[in-house]
N, C-alpha and C positions, 0 to 999 in steps of 0.2 A: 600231737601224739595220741595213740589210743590207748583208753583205761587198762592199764595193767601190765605195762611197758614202760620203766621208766628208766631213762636214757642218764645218766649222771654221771657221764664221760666217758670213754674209750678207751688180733686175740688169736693166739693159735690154740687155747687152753681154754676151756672153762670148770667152774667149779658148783658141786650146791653144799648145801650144809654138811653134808656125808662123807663126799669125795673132791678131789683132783683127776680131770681127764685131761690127757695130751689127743689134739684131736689128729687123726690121717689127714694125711695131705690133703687128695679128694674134696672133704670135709669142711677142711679149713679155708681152701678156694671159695666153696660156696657159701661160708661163712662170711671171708668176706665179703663176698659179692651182696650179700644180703645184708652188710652194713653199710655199704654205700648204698645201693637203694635206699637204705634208709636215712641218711645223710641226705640224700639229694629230696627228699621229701619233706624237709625243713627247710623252705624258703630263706628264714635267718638265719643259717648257721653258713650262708654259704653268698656270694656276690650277687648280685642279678647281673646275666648275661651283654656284652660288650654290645655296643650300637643300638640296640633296640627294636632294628628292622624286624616286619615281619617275614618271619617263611613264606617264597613263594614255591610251590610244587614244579617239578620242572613234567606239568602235565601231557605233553606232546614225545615225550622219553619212553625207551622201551622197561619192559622190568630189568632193575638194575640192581645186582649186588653189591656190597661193600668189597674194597680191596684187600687182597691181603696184605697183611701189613711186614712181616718177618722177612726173615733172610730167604737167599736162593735155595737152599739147597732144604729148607721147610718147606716152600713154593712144591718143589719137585719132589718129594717123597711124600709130603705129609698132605698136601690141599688139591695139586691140579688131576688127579686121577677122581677125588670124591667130590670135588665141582662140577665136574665137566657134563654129568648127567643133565646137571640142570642148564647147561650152556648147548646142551643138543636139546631142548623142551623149549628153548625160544629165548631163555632170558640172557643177559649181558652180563659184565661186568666190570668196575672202576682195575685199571691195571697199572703200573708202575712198570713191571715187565711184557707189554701186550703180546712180544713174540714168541711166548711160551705157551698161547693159549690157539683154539682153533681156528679160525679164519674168521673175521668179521664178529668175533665174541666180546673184545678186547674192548675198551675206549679210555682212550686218555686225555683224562681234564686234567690240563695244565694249572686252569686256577686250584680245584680242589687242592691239589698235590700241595702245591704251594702254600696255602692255608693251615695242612697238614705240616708242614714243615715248619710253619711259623707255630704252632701248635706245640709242636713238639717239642722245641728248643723253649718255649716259655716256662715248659712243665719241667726238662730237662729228661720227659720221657724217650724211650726206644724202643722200636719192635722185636717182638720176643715171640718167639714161635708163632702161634693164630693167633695173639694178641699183642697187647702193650705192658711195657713196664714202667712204672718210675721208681729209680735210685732213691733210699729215704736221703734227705740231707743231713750229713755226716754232722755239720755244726750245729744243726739247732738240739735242742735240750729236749731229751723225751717227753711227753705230755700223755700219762696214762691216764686211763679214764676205765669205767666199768659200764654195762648193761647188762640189766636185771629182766628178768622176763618169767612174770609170775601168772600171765593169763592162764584158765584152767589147768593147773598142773599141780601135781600133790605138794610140792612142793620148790621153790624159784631156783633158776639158773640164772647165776650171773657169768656172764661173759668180760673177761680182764682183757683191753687193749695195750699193747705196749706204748704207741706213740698213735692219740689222733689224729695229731698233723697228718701223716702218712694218710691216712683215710682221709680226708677231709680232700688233700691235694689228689687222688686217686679219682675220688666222688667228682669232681671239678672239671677233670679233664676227662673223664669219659661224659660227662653228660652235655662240654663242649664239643667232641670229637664225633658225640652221636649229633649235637645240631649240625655241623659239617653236612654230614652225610642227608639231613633231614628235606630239602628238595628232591632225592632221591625218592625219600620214604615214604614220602605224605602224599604222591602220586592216588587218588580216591581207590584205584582198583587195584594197588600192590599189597598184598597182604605180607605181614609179618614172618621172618622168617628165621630159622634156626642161624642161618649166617650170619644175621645182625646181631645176634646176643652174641655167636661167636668171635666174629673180627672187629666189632666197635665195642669191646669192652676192656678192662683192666685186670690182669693178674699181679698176685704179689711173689716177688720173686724168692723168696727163701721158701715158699711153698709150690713154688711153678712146678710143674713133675716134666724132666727133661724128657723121660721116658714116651710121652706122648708123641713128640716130634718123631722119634725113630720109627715106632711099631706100627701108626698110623698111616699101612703105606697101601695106596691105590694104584696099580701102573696106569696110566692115561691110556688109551686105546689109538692112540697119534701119536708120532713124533713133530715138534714142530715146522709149519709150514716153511719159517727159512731154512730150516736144514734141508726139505725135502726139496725145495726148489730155490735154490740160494739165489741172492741179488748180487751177493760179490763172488768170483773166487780166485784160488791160489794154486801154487805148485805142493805136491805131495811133500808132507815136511814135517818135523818134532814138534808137539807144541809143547810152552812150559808158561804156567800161571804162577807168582810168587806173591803169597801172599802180605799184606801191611797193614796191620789195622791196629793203631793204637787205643784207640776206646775200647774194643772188644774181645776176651781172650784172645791177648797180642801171644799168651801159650803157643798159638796155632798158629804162630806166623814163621815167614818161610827163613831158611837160611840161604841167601841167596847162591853166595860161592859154593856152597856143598851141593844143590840142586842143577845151577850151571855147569859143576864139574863130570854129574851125570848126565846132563843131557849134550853135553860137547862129546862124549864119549859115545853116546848113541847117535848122534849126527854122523861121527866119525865113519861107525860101526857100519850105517844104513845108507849113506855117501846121499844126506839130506839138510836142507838148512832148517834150522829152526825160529820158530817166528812164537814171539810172548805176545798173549792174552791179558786182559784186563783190565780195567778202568784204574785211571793214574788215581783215584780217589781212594781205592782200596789195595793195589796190588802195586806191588815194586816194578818199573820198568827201567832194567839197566840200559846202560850207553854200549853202544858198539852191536845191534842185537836190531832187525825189524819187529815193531809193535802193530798188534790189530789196533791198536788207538792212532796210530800216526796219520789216518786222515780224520781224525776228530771224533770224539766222544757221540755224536749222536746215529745215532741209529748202529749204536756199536756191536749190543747183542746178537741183532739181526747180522749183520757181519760176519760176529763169528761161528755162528750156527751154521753159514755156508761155509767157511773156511773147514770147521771141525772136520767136514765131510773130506777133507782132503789129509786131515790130522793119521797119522802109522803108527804112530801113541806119544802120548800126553802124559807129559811130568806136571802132577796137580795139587796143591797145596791139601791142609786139613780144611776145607771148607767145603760150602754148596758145589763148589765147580766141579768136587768129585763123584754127586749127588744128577748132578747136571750130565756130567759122564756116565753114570752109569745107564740112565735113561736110554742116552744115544747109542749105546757099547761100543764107547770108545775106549779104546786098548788102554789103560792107564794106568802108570804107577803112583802111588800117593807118597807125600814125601813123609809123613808119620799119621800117628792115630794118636791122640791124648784122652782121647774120650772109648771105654774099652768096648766092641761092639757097636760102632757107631755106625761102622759100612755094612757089617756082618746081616742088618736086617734090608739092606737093598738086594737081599735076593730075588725078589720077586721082577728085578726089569733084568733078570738074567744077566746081571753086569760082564766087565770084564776089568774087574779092578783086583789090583793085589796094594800090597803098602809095601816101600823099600823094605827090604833087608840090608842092612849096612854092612853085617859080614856073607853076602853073598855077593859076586861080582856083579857091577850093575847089567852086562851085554847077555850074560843069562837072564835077569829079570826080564830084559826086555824081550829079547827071543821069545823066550817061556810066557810073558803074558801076551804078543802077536800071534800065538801060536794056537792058544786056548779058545774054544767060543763062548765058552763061558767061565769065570772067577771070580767066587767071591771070598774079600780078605779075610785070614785068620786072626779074631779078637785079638787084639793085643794085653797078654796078663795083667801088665803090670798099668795099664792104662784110668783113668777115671771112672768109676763103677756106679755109673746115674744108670744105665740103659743097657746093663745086664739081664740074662732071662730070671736070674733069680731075684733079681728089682724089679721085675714085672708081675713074679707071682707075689710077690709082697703085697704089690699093688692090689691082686686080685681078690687077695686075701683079706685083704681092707675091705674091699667092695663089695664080700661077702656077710659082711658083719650087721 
């Protein structure tokens, strides 16, 4: 440690003799970010790294970004419109979804992936918007701790941690998750880049500001190359995504019979069949009903990006898919909103999305949104208030300070 920094355990607060401050969110991210750095710069306090191999550069590679890590519909509002600059400058990057990006940009290493995955499940980490999270563990016993930091200053700041486990586990798998990526990095001519501090690092989630995924929005200058030139396709037809995700606001998951009963009725209405979307991993697929997965999960996306082109509108869960919709303007009704203003900032790819209204008949929704070239939904009031504009000027107003 250096003189005048003394570490004597583990903060969204700090305090000096004088005062108690609660810090902005903002703030406190970079708070912690700068207590793991500092963690991982203590050789003892922390494992030496699994196998021992050294790093080899994988030096015959093009420049290569780290992947995004987050959901679909993060991907598609919040990262692939402000990547893409650097993917037209010549560089690459690691992809999980490659057919969302532009032709030959994309590479998928399977080992990586897989690494990451066992990574992940070690830590009991998840992707969370442009970075990672880890859940504190609910059973272990808090372990607070303080750092004081009295270099030059009239007087010391001590910074109060609630639990340094948390940190400690935080610190561990980002600096494992960035060796991952480290034959990437260590290429002699790849310099350092804003993308690497942002997609191989750790946020803490009572501090993560949701508001960044919404407002953060780039439109891409492309639609994807399978939609534009599809590998598979289909007859003109409803599609419906229902969503199932028990690890993640299962809030947002579908009801299947209420969704079905509106899209039977538009089938009815448009003298169409309807064909469900989705990976059996994440989304509900009923019996009696064609699935884009029923010739097998791989190369599914790519699938349905050709299909979509054939889609007269799309009954779509509270997730990416509707995110993913709006990109393409596909006709689409949302089956709710939980989160308020969630669609309302996908104006900018001109969407053509509304959210059911339950006491409006559903064959007017659907008319009325086939009808429109452009719709974007009405915030819902009574919805979750992360990613309101007046949580945005809050934010600003932090950031003014």
């Amino acid at each position: 440690m250096q003189a005048g920094v003394r570490f004597t355990g583990c903060p969204l607060f700090y305090h000096s003799s004088r005062r108690s401050v609660q810090l902005p969110v903002m703030n406190a991210i970079a708070l912690r970010q700068f207590l793991r750095t500092l963690l991982k710069s203590l050789p003892a306090d922390r494992p030496a790294p699994e196998g021992g191999e050294a790093i080899v550069p994988v030096s015959d590679a093009p420049l290569i970004l780290p992947p995004f890590g987050g959901e679909l519909g993060h991907e598609v509002r919040s990262f692939l419109g402000r990547v893409e600059p650097w993917l037209r400058s010549g560089w690459k990057i690691l992809a999980k979804r490659p057919d969302l990006y532009p032709p030959e940009t994309a590479i998928v290493d399977s080992a990586y992936f897989a690494q990451e995955s066992v990574l992940l499940q070690k830590y009991g980490a998840v992707r969370l918007g442009l970075s990672y999270h880890i859940p504190p563990a609910a059973s272990a016993q808090p372990a607070p701790a303080s750092l004081t930091i009295d270099s030059q200053l009239a007087q010391a700041i001590r910074l109060n941690v609630e639990n340094i486990r948390d940190l400690v586990q935080e610190a561990q798998f980002e600096s494992e998750l960035r060796s991952l990526f480290a034959p990437y990095l260590l290429r002699r001519d790849r310099p350092l880049t804003a993308w690497d501090t942002t997609l191989l690092s750790v946020t803490n989630f009572l501090s993560y500001e949701h508001l960044a995924d919404f407002t953060n929005i780039v439109v891409p200058s492309y639609r994807p190359h399978a939609f534009e030139q599809p590998i598979a396709t289909c007859d003109l037809h409803i599609g419906v995504q229902l969503r199932s995700r028990s690890e993640w606001s299962p809030d947002r998951n579908s009801n299947p019979e209420r969704v079905l009963t509106w899209a039977k009725r538009a089938a009815a209405h448009l003298q169409l069949p309807i064909l469900i979307y989705g990976h059996p991993q994440g989304a509900y697929l009923p019996a009696g009903f064609i699935h884009t997965a029923d010739r097998g999960v791989e190369n599914l996306l790519r699938r349905e990006l050709g299909f979509l082109r054939q889609c007269q509108v799309m009954f779509a869960p509270d997730s990416g898919w509707a995110d993913l919709m709006a990109w393409l303007q596909i006709p689409t009704l949302i089956e709710q909103e939980v989160v308020s203003h969630a669609f309302t900032w996908l104006a900018p790819f001109r969407p053509r999305l509304a959210v059911i209204r339950p006491d409006v008949d559903i064959i007017e929704q659907v008319d009325r949104i086939r009808s429109q070239p452009q719709s974007v939904p009405i915030p819902n009031p009574s919805g979750v208030q992360v990613s309101t504009p007046d949580r945005l000027m809050q934010i600003k107003q932090a950031f003014l300070k």
